[in-house]
C-alpha positions in Angstrom: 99.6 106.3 147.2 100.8 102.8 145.5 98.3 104.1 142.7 100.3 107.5 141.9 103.4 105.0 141.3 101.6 102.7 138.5 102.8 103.0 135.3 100.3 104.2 132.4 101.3 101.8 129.9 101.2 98.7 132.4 97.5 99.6 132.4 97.0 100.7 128.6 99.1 97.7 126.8 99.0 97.6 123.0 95.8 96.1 121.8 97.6 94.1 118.9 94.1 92.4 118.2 92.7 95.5 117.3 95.2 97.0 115.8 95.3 94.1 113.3 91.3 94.3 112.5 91.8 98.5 111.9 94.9 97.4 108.9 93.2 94.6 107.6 90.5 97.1 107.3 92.8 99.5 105.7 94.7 96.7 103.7 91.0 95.3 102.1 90.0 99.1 101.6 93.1 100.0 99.6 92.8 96.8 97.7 89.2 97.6 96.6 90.0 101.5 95.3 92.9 99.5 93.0 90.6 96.7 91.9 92.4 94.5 93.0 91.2 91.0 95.5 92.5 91.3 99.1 94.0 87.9 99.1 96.8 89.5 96.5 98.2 90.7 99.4 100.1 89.2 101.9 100.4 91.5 105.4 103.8 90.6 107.1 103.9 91.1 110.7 107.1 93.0 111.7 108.0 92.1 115.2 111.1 93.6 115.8 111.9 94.1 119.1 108.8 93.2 120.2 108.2 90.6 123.2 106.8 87.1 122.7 103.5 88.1 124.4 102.5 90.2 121.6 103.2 87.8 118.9 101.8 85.0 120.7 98.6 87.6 120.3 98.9 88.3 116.4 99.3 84.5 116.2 96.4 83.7 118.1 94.2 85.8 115.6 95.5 83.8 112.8 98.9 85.4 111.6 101.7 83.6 110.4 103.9 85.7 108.5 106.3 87.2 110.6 109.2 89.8 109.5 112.2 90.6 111.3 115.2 92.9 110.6 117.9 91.0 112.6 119.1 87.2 112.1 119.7 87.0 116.5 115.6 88.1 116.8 114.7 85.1 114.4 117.2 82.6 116.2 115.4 83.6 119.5 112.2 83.9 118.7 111.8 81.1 116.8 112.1 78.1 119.0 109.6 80.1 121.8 106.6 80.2 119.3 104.7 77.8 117.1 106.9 76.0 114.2 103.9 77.2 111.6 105.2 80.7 112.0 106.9 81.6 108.7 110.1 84.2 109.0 110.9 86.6 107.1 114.2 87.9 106.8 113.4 91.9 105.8 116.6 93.6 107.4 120.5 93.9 105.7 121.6 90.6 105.7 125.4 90.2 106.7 127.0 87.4 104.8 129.0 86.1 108.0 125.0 85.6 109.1 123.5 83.9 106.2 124.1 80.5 107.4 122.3 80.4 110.7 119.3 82.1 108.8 119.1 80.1 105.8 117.3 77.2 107.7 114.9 79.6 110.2 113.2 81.5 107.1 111.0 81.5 104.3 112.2 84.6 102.0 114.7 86.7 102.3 113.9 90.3 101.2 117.1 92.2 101.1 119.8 90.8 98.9 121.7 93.9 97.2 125.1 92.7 96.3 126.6 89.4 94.5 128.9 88.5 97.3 125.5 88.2 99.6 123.9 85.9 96.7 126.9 84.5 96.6 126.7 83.4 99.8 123.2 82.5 100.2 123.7 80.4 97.4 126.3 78.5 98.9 124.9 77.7 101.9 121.2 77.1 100.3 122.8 74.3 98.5 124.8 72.7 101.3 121.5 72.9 102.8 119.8 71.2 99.6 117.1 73.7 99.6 115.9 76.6 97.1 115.6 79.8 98.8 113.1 82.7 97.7 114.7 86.1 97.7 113.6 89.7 96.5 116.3 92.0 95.2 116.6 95.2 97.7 116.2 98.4 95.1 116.9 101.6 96.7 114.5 103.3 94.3 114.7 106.8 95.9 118.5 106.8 95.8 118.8 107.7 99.4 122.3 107.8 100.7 121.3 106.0 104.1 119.5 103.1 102.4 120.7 99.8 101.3 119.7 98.1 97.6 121.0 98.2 94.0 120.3 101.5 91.8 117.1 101.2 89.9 119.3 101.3 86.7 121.5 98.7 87.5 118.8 96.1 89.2 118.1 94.2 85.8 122.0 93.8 85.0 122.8 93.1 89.2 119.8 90.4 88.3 121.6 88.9 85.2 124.5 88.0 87.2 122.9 86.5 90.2 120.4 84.4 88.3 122.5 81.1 87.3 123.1 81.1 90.7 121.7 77.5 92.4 120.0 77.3 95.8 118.2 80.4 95.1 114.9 81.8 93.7 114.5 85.0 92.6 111.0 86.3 93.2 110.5 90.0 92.7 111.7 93.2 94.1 111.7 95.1 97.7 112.1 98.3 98.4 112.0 100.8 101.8 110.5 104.0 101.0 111.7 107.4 102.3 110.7 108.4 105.8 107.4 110.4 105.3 104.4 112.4 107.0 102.1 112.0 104.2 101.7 109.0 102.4 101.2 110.2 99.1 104.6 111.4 98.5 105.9 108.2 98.4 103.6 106.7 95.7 106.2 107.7 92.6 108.2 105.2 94.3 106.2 102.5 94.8 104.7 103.2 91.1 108.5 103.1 89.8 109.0 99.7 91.8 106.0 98.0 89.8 107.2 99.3 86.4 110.6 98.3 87.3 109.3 94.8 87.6 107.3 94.8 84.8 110.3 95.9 82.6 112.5 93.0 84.2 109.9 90.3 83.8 109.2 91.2 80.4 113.3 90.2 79.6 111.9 86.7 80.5 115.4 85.5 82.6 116.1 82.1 83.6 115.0 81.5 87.1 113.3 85.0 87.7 109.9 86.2 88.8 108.7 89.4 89.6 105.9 87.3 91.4 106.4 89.6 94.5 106.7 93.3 95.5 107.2 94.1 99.1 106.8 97.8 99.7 105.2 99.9 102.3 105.1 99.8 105.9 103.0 101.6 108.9 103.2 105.1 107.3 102.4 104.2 103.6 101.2 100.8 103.3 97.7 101.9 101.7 99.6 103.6 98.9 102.0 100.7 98.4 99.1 98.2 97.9 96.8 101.0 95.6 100.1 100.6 93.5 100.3 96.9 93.3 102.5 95.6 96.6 101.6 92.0 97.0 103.5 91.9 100.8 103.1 94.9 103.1 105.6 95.0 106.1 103.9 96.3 109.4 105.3 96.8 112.7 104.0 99.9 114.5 100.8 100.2 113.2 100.1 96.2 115.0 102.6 96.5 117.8 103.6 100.6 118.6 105.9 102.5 118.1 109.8 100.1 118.6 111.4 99.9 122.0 115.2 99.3 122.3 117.1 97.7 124.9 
């Protein structure tokens, strides 16, 4: 009878390594339909809400690059697990929170307004260190999204660039919500040539170096159209559990 009371998933965990093998499989595949070398991209594991034993996993096959979308998960998280691990901060960044994450992470993804870069600028430089950050574009205009307009990134980018403490180092954008893949590819195409145009205005302390896009659902069309990090949750760890 104890048997009829088990509890399918205890028995059927997540299988984080080889979920891991299957996208770098899809990762390398993508990258070799674009011509492009597999080592232009760089996977970020997104671990939100996800329990130490499964990133202990993902770092025992060799990952590093961990993403999360809230500063408490990173301030937890972080002491439990190797000090190699490198954070990334891929969720909307509060400013009230930008001073316990400055000194946990590597890049921050999501800056979208001046009074955030104001802020991580400020604290970077009582920290005396130079952060990396991407500029958040909400490039399909969706009303539930955060980021600057595609029209106004290049200008929002002008005004934040004398800033010190801070690197600018490409763009990042969340795609819409979608069943197939494909839809989604004007976006990520739009991203690129939105980066192109800013890099070719050549502005003091910017690079559009980097160009996160794409996540579980559409991370092969994101790299075919030239994303150099790829954040991935559900596709390593299943679908998101909240507490």
């Amino acid at each position: 009878m104890a048997e009829e009371n088990r509890n399918p998933a205890e028995e059927s965990p997540v299988d984080v390594t080889g979920n891991l093998k299957s996208v770098e499989e899809r990762i390398a595949a993508a990258c070799r339909r674009a011509g492009r070398d597999r080592d232009s991209v760089k996977l970020v594991c997104v671990t939100k809400t996800k329990p130490l034993p499964m990133l202990e996993e993902a770092y025992r096959d060799g990952y590093r690059a961990f993403g999360e979308n809230k500063v408490q998960e990173i301030s937890l998280k972080k002491p439990q697990l190797p000090s190699d691990i490198r954070w990334h901060m891929i969720g909307h960044l509060q400013t009230n929170k930008v001073k316990q994450v400055l000194p946990n992470v590597v890049m921050i993804h999501s800056v979208e307004s001046e009074h955030l870069a104001n802020e991580i600028s400020k604290q970077a430089v009582k920290l005396g260190i130079e952060i990396p950050v991407l500029i958040e574009v909400n490039i399909a205009k969706e009303e539930s999204k955060f980021g600057v307009m595609p029209e106004d990134a290049a200008q929002f980018i002008r005004t934040i660039a004398p800033l010190p403490g801070m690197k600018i180092r490409g763009l990042m954008t969340s795609a819409p919500y979608t069943e197939n893949p494909e839809t989604n590819r004007v976006y990520f195409r739009n991203l690129r040539e939105l980066a192109i145009d800013i890099n070719g205005q050549n502005i003091d302390n910017v690079s559009m170096y980097e160009l996160s896009m794409g996540m579980s659902g559409d991370f092969e069309v994101a790299v075919e159209e030239g994303a150099t990090i790829v954040r991935v949750g559900s596709a390593i760890f299943g679908e998101r559990h909240y507490s």
